[in-house]
C-alpha positions as CSV (number, residue, x, y, z in Angstrom):
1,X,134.9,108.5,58.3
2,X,136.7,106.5,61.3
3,X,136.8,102.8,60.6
4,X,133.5,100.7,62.2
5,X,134.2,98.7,65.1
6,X,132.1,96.9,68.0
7,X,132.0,98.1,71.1
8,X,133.5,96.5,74.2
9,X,130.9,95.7,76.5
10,X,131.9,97.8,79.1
11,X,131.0,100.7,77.1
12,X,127.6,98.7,75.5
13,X,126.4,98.5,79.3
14,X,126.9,102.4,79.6
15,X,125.2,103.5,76.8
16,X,122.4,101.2,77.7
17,X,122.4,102.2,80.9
18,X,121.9,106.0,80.1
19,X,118.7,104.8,78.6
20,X,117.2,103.2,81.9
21,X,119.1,104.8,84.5
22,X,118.7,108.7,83.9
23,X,118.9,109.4,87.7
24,X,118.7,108.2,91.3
25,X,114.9,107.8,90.8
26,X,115.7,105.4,88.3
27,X,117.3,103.1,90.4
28,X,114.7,103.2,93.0
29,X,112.2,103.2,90.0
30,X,113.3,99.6,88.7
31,X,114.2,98.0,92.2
32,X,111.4,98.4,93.5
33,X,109.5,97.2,90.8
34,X,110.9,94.0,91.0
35,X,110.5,93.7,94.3
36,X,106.7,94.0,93.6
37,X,107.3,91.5,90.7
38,X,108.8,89.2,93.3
39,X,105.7,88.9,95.1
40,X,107.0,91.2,98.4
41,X,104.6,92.0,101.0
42,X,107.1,94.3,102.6
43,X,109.5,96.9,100.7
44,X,112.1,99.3,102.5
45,X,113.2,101.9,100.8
46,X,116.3,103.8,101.8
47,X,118.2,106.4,100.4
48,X,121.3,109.5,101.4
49,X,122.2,112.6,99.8
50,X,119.3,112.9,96.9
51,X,120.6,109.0,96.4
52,X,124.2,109.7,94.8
53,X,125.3,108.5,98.1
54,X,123.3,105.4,98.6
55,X,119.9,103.5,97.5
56,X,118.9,100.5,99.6
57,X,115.9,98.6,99.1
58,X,114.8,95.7,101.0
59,X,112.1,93.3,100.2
60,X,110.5,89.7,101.7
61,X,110.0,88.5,98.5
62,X,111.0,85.0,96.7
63,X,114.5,86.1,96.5
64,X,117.8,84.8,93.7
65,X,119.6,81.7,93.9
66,X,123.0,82.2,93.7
67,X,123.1,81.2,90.0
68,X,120.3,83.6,89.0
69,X,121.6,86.4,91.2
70,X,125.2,86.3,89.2
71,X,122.8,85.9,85.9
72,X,120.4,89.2,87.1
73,X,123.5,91.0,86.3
74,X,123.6,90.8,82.8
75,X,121.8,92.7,80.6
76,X,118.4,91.1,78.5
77,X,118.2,87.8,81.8
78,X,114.3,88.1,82.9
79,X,112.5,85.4,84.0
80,X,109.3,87.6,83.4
81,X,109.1,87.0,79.1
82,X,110.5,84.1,77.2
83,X,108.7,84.3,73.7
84,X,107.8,87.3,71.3
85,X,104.0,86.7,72.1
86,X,104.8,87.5,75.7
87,X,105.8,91.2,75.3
88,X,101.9,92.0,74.1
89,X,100.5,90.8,77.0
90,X,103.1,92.2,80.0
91,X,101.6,91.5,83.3
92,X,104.7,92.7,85.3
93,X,106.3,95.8,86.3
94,X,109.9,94.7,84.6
95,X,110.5,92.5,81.3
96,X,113.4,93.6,79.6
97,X,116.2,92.4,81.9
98,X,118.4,95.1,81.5
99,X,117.6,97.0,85.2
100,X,120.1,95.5,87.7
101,X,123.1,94.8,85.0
102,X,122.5,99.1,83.9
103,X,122.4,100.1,87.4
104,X,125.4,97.6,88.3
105,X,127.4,99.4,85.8
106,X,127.2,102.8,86.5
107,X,127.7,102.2,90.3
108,X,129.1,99.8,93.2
109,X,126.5,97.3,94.3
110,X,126.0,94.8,96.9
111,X,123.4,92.2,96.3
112,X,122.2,89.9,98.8
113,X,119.5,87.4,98.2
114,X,118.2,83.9,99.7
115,X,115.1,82.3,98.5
116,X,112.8,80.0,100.7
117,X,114.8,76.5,100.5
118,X,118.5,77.5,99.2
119,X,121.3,79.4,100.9
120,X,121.4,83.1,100.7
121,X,124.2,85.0,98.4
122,X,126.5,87.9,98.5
123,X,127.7,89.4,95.3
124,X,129.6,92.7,95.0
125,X,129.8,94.3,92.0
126,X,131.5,97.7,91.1
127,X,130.8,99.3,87.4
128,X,129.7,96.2,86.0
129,X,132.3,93.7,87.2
130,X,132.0,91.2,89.7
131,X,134.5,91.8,92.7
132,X,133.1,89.1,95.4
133,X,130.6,86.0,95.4
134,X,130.0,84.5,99.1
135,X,127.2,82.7,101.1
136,X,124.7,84.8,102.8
137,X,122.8,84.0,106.2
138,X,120.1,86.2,105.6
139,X,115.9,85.8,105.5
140,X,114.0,85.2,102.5
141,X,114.1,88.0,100.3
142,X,116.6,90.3,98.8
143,X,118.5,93.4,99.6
144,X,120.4,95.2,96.8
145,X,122.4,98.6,97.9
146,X,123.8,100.6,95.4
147,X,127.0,103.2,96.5
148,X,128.2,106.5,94.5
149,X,125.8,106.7,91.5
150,X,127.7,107.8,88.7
151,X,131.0,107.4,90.0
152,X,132.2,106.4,86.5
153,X,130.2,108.7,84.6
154,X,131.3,112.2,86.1
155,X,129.3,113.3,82.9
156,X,126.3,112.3,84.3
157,X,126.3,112.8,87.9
158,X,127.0,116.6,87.2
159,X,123.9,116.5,85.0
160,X,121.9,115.6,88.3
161,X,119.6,118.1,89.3
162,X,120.1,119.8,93.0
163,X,119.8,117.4,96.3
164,X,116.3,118.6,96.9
165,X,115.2,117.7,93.4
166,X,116.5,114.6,93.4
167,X,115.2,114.0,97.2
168,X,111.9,115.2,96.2
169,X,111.6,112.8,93.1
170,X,112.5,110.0,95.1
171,X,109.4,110.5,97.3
172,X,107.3,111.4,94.9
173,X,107.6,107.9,93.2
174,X,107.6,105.9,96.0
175,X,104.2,107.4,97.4
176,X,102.9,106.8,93.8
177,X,104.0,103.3,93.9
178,X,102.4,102.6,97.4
179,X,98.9,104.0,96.2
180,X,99.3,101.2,93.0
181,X,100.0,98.5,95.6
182,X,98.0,99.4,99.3
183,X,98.6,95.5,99.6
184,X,102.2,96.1,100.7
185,X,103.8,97.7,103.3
186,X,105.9,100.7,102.3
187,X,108.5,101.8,104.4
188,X,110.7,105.1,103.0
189,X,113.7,106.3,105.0
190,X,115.8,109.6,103.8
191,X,119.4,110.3,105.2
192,X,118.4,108.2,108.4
193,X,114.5,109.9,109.2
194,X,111.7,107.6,108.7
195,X,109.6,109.5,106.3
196,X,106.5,107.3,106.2
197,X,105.6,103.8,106.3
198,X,102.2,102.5,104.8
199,X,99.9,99.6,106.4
200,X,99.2,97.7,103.8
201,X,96.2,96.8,104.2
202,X,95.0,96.7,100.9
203,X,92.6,100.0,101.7
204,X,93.6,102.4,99.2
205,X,91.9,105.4,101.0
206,X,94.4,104.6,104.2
207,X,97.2,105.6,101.8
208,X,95.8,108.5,100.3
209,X,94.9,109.6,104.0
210,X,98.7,108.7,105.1
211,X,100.5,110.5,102.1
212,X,98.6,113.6,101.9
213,X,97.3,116.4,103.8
214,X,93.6,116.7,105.2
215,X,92.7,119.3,102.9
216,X,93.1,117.2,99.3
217,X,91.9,113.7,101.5
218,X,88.6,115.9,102.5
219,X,87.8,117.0,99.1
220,X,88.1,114.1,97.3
221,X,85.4,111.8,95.4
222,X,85.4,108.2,95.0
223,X,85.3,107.1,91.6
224,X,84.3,103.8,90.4
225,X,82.9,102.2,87.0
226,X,83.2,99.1,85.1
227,X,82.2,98.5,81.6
228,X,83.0,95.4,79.6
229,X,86.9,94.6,80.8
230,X,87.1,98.3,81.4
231,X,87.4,99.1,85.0
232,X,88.1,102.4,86.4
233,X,88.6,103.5,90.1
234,X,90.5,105.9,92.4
235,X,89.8,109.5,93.4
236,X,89.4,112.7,92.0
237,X,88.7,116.1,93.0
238,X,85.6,117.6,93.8
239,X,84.6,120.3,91.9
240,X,86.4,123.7,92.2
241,X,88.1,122.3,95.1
242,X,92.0,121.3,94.6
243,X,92.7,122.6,91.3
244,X,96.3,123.6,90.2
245,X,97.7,125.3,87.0
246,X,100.2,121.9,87.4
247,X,98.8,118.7,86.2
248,X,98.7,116.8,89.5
249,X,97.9,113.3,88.4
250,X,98.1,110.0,89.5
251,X,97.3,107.6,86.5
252,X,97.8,104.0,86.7
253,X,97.1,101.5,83.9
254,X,96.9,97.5,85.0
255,X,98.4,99.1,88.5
256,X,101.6,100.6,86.3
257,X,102.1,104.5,87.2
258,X,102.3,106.5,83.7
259,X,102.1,109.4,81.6
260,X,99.1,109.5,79.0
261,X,97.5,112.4,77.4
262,X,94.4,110.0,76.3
263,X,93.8,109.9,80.1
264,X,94.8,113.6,80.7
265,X,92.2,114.7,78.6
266,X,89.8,112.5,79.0
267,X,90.0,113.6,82.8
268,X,89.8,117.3,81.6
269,X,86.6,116.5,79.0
270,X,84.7,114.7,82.3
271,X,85.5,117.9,84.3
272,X,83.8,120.0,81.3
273,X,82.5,123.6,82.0
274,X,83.7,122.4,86.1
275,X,87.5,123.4,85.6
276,X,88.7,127.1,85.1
277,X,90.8,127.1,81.6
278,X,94.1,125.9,81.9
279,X,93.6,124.0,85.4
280,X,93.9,120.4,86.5
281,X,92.1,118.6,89.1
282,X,93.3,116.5,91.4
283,X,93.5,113.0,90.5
284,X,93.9,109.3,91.5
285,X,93.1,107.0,88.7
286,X,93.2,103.3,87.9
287,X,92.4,101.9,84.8
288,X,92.6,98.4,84.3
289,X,91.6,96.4,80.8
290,X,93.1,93.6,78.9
291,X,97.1,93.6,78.8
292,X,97.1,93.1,75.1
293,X,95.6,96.2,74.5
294,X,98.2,98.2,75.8
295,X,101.8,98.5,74.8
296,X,104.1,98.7,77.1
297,X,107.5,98.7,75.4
298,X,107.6,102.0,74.0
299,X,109.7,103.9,76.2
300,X,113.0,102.4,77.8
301,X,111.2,104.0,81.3
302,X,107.9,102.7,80.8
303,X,106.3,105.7,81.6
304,X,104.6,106.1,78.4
305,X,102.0,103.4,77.1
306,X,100.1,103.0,74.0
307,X,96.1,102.3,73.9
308,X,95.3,99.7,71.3
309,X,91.9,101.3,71.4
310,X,92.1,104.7,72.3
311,X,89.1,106.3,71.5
312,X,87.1,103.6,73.5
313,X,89.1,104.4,76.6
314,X,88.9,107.8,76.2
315,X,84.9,107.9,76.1
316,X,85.1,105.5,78.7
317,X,87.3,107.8,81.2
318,X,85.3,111.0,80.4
319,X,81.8,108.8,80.9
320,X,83.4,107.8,84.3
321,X,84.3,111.0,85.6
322,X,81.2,112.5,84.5
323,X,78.9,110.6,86.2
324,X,81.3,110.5,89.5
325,X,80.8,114.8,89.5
326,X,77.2,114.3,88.9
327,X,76.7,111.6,91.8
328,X,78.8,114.5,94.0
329,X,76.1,117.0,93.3
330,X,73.4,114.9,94.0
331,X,75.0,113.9,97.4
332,X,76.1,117.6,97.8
333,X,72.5,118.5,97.8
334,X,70.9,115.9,99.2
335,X,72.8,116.0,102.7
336,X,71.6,119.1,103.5
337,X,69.7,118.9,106.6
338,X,67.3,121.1,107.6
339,X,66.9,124.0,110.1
340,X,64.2,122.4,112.7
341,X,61.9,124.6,114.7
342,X,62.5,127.8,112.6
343,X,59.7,129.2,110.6
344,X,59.8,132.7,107.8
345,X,56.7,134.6,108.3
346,X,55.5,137.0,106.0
347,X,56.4,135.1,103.4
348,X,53.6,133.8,100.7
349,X,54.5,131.2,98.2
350,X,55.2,131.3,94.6
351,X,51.6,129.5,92.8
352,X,53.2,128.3,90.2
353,X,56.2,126.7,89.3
354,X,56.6,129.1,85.9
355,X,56.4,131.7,87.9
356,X,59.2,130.6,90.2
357,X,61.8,129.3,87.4
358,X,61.0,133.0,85.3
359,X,62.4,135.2,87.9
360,X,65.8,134.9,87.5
361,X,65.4,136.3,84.1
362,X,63.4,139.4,85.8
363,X,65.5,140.8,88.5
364,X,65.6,144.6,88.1
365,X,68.3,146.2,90.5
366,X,66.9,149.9,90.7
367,X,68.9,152.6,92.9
368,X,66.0,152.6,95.5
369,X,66.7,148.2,95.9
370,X,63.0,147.4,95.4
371,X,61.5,144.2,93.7
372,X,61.2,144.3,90.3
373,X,56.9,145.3,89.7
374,X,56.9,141.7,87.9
375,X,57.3,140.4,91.4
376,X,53.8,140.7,92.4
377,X,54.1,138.1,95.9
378,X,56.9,137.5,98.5
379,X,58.4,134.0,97.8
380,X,58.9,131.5,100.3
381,X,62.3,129.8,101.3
382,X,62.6,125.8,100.7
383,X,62.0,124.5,104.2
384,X,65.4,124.3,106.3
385,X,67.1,127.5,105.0
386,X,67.5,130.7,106.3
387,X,69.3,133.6,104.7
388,X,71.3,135.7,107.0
389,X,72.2,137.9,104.6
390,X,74.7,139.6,101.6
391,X,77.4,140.3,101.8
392,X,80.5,142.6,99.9
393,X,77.8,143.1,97.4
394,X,78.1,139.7,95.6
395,X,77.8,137.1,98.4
396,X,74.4,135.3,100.1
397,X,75.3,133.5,103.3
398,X,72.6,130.7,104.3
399,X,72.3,128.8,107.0
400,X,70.9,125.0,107.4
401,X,70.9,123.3,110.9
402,X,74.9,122.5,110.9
403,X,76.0,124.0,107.9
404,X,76.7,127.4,106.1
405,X,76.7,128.0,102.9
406,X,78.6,131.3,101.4
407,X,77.2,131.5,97.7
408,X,78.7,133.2,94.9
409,X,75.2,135.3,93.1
410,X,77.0,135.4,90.2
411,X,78.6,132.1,89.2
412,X,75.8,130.3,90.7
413,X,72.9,132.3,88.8
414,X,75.5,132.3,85.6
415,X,75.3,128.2,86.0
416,X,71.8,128.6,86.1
417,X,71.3,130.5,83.2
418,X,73.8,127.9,81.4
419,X,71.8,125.2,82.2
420,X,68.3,126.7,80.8
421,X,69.7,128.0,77.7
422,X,70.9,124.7,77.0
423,X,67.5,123.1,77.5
424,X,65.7,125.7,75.8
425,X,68.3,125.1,73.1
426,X,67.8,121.5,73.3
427,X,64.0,121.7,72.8
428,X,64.2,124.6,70.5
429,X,62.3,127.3,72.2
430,X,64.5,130.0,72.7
431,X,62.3,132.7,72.4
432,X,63.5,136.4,70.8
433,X,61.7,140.1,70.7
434,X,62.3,142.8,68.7
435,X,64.3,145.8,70.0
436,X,62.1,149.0,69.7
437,X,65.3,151.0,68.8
438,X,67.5,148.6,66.9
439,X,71.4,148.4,67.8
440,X,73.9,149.8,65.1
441,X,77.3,148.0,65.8
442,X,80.4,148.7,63.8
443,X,82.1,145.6,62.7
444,X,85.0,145.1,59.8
445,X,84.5,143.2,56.5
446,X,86.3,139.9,58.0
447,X,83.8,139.7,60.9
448,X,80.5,140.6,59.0
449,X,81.8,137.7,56.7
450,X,81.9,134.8,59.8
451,X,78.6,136.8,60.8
452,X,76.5,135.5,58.1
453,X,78.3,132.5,57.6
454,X,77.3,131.6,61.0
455,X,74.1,133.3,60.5
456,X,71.7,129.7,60.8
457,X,73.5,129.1,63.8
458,X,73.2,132.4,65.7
459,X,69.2,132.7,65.2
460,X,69.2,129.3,66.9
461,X,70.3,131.7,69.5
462,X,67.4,134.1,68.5
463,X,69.9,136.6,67.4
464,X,68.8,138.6,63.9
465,X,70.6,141.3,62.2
466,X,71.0,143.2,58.9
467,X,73.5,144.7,57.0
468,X,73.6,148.6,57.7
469,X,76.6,149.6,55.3
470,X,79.6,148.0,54.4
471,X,81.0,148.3,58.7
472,X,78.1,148.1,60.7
473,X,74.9,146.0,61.2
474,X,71.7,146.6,62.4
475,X,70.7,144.3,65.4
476,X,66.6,143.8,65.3
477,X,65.8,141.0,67.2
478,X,67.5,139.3,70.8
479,X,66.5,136.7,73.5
480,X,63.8,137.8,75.4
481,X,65.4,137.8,78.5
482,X,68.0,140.8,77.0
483,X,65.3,143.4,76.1
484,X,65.5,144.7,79.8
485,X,68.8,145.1,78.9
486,X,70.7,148.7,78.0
487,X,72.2,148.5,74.4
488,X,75.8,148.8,76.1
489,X,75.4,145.4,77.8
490,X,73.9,144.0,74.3
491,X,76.6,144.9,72.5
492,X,79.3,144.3,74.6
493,X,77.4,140.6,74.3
494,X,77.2,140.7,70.5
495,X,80.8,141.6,70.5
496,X,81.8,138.6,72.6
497,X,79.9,136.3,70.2
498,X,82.2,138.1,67.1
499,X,84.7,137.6,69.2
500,X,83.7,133.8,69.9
501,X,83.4,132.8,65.8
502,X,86.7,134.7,65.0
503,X,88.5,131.8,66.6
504,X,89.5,129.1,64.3
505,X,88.4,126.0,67.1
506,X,84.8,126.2,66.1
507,X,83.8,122.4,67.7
508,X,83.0,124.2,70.9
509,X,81.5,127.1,69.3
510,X,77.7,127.0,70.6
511,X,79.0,126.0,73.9
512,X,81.1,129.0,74.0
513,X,78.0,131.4,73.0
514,X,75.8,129.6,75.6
515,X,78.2,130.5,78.3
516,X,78.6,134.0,77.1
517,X,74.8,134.7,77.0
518,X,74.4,132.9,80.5
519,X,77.1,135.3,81.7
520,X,75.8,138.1,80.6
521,X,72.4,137.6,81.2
522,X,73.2,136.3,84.9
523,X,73.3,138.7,88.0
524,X,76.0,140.9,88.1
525,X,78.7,141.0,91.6
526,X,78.2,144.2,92.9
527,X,74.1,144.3,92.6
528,X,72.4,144.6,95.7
529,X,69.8,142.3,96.4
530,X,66.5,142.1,98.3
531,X,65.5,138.9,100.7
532,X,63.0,137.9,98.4
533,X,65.6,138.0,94.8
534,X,67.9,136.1,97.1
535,X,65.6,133.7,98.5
536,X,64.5,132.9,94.3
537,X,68.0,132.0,93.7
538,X,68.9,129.8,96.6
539,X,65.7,127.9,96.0
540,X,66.6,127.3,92.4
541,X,70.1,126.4,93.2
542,X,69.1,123.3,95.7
543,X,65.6,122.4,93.8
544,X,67.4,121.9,90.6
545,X,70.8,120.2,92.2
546,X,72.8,121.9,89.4
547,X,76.6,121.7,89.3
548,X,78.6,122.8,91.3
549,X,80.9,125.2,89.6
550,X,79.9,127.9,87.2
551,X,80.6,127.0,83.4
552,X,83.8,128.3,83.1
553,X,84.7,125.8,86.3
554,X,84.8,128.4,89.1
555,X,83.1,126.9,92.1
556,X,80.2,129.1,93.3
557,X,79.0,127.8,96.6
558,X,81.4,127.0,99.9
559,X,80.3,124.7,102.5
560,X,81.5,125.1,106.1
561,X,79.9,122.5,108.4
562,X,79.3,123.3,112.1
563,X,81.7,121.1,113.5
564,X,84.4,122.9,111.8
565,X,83.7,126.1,112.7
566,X,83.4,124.7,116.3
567,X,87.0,123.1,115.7
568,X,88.5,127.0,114.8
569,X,87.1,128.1,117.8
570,X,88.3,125.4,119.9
571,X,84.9,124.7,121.2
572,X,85.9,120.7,120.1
């Protein structure tokens, strides 16, 4: 083994700076956050060839006397922390000190700087040594450029990713850091094009409008709660709309843009039986609660953060987004308006309410496309719909006075059936019947072991069997709502269950059979349905207000509003 020896400092300053400066995002990254932390109501951000090239960023903030612009280029000199106590309760965007002496080394950089009462300086500095000091006649503020990134680390530079990548990761921070801060005026400039520059305002929702398309600002929610010194806010997608198989987040804790799977899946658990498996939604979150109960200094980045209290802000993030979705149905129901001067003859109302909310259960689809003989009166429509008709076999389109609505029968009758089985469930009346012929299924040892292990909890779904040899059982009892049903469909449905308990994740086991029975027991795509068995399941779907997605998070129902429609045909 080679002899220990310290390292010069030249080579101290590389090392460290391969911790904070992994790329041209970096730079921009730690500039611009002390610009923020230097109280700037106007940041310019400028940048050539992915950055390699050049990074400028100009800000009106305090600015550096000359003495602390010299002493900014050393590593671990902040004025933002001076005691121990002071790095649990971080209120800025930098703390360590080590930004503009990493950057400084691994590049050639010009910094000039003037605060309100002293002269301005220039200092030029080229992989960590100072080359020039001279007087500046600028305005308050600061303007640091930074030439050939990685011009002394060929190492690193041909690590860099391609010019678009680099480009692209650029503009993805700086439109992350102008939502955290609509306060300040944003300006980004790539190889000489003005990309965008934001008001600042202090609106939030003027960013999000400026930044990204019409189609994500138009299906967004507004989310809001606060709860103790939790406060949550932002925007998140509306249900079934927006959703990616890439997380597309934007999570900010006390206005700091990071990465945190406590949020990530709280976000996920509020979106519950709304999201498709595997899917994000579309997010804009701020959290904000007491800087001492989140760590800060874990990463060298800062990206990641540590919740003193994580289960707290988890239930407190799920809680949040739940109730924003719920608000959105309500809202998503209630605007409807309705269709004025039209009346549905023929048509004699449902007496009771029993009799309405039993139907679904009931629908027969014979070959000839009659009403079930259970259906013993026409139903009339809620007031301010009109059915225009089905279409492909699987979708109902209605009509309101400026709105259409294209409804998916199956999703949407499937959430309805969710959301009865889990109030019958809930109140313990899920009622079962026995099969006149019972059902012989074939199943191996393994799964006739998990069936009667889970037996208690598969008569709560008013499921019975009995053992019929050593690889089948005997099904004698179901729901009451599946003894219309062939013995294919029932055991394709008692298979699913197996299928369901086999899996070693049993927390979400019930849900998982609730959604299975709702799906099965739901109307098919491909039945073709009468006026009246459509008109039963629009009026259920805007009486009850229910979700709107089907369990498994697909949406079920699409809105198209007049004045759109008018807008594709260029009547507006």
């Amino acid at each position: 083994m080679g002899k220990v020896i310290l390292l010069p400092e030249e080579i101290r300053n590389k090392i460290a700076a391969g911790e904070v400066i992994e790329r041209p995002v970096s730079v921009v990254k730690e500039l611009v956050e002390n610009s923020i932390d230097a109280g700037a109501k106007r940041i310019t951000v400028e940048f050539i060839n992915g950055g390699e090239t050049l990074i400028s960023v100009i800000d009106d903030g305090e600015g550096m006397t000359k003495e602390d612009a010299i002493l900014a280029l050393n590593r671990f000199a902040t004025s933002k922390i001076k005691t121990e106590e002071d790095l649990y309760n971080i209120k800025t965007l930098g703390f360590r000190g080590e930004a503009l002496a990493s950057i400084a080394s691994v590049s050639k950089v010009e910094v000039r700087s003037k605060t309100e009462t002293e002269d301005g300086v220039f200092i030029k500095v080229e992989g960590g040594v100072i080359q020039e000091i001279n007087l500046w006649q600028g305005s308050k503020g600061t303007v640091i450029k930074v030439f050939d990134l990685f011009y002394n680390v060929p190492a690193r530079r041909k690590f860099l990713k391609s010019k678009t990548t680099e480009t692209n990761l650029i503009v993805d921070f700086v439109k992350r850091i102008a939502m955290a801060y609509p306060e300040i005026s944003f300006q980004l400039i790539q190889d000489g094009k003005n990309k965008f520059i934001t008001s600042g305002n202090g609106k939030l929702e003027d960013v999000v409008s400026l930044l990204f398309d019409i189609e994500i600002h138009n299906n967004l929610i507004f989310l809001q709660r606060k709860e103790g010194n939790y406060i949550i806010e932002g925007f998140i997608s509306k249900p079934g709309k927006l959703i990616s198989l890439k997380s597309q987040d934007y999570f900010y804790v006390n206005r700091r843009w990071v990465r945190n799977n406590i949020i990530l899946q709280a976000i996920k658990e509020g979106y519950k039986n709304r999201l498709l498996e595997g899917y994000f939604p579309f997010s804009i979150v701020f959290l904000t609660l007491p800087y001492h109960e989140v760590d800060v200094n874990v990463h060298p980045t800062k990206r990641e953060i540590k919740f003193e209290k994580e289960k707290e802000v988890y239930e407190f993030v799920s809680k949040a987004i739940k109730e924003a979705l719920d608000s959105e149905d309500k809202r998503f129901f209630s605007g409807v308006k309705a269709l004025e001067g039209k009346e549905h003859k023929n048509h004699v109302g449902i007496k009771t309410e029993k009799e309405l909310l039993s139907l679904p259960m009931e629908f027969e689809h014979k070959s000839e496309n009659k009403l079930s003989e259970d259906i013993s009166e026409y139903i009339s429509l809620k007031s301010g719909f009109r059915i225009v008709g089905q279409i492909f076999d699987n979708y109902i389109i209605v009509e309101t006075k400026d709105r259409v609505y294209i409804i998916d029968q199956h999703a949407a009758h499937e959430r309805i059936r969710y959301e009865e089985l889990k109030k019958e469930l809930s109140l313990g009346y899920l009622q079962n019947v026995e099969i006149l012929f019972p059902l012989v299924i074939e199943v191996s040892e393994e799964e006739k072991e998990l069936l009667n292990k889970h037996k208690d909890l598969l008569e709560k779904f008013a499921f019975s069997w009995e053992d019929f040899g050593p690889y089948h059982i005997r099904i004698i009892r179901v729901p009451y709502e599946f003894l219309k049903f062939d013995s294919k469909s029932i055991e394709n449905l008692f298979q699913e269950i197996i299928s369901d308990i086999s899996e070693k994740d049993l927390s979400k086991l019930e849900d998982k059979i609730i959604k299975s029975m709702a799906c099965h027991s739901a109307i098919r795509s491909g039945n073709i349905l009468v006026r009246e068995e459509m008109e039963v399941l629009i009026n259920l779907i805007f009486e009850r207000k229910i979700p709107l997605t089907c369990p498994h998070g697909r949406p079920y129902i699409w809105e198209i509003s007049k004045e759109e429609l008018e807008r594709y045909f260029h009547r507006r």
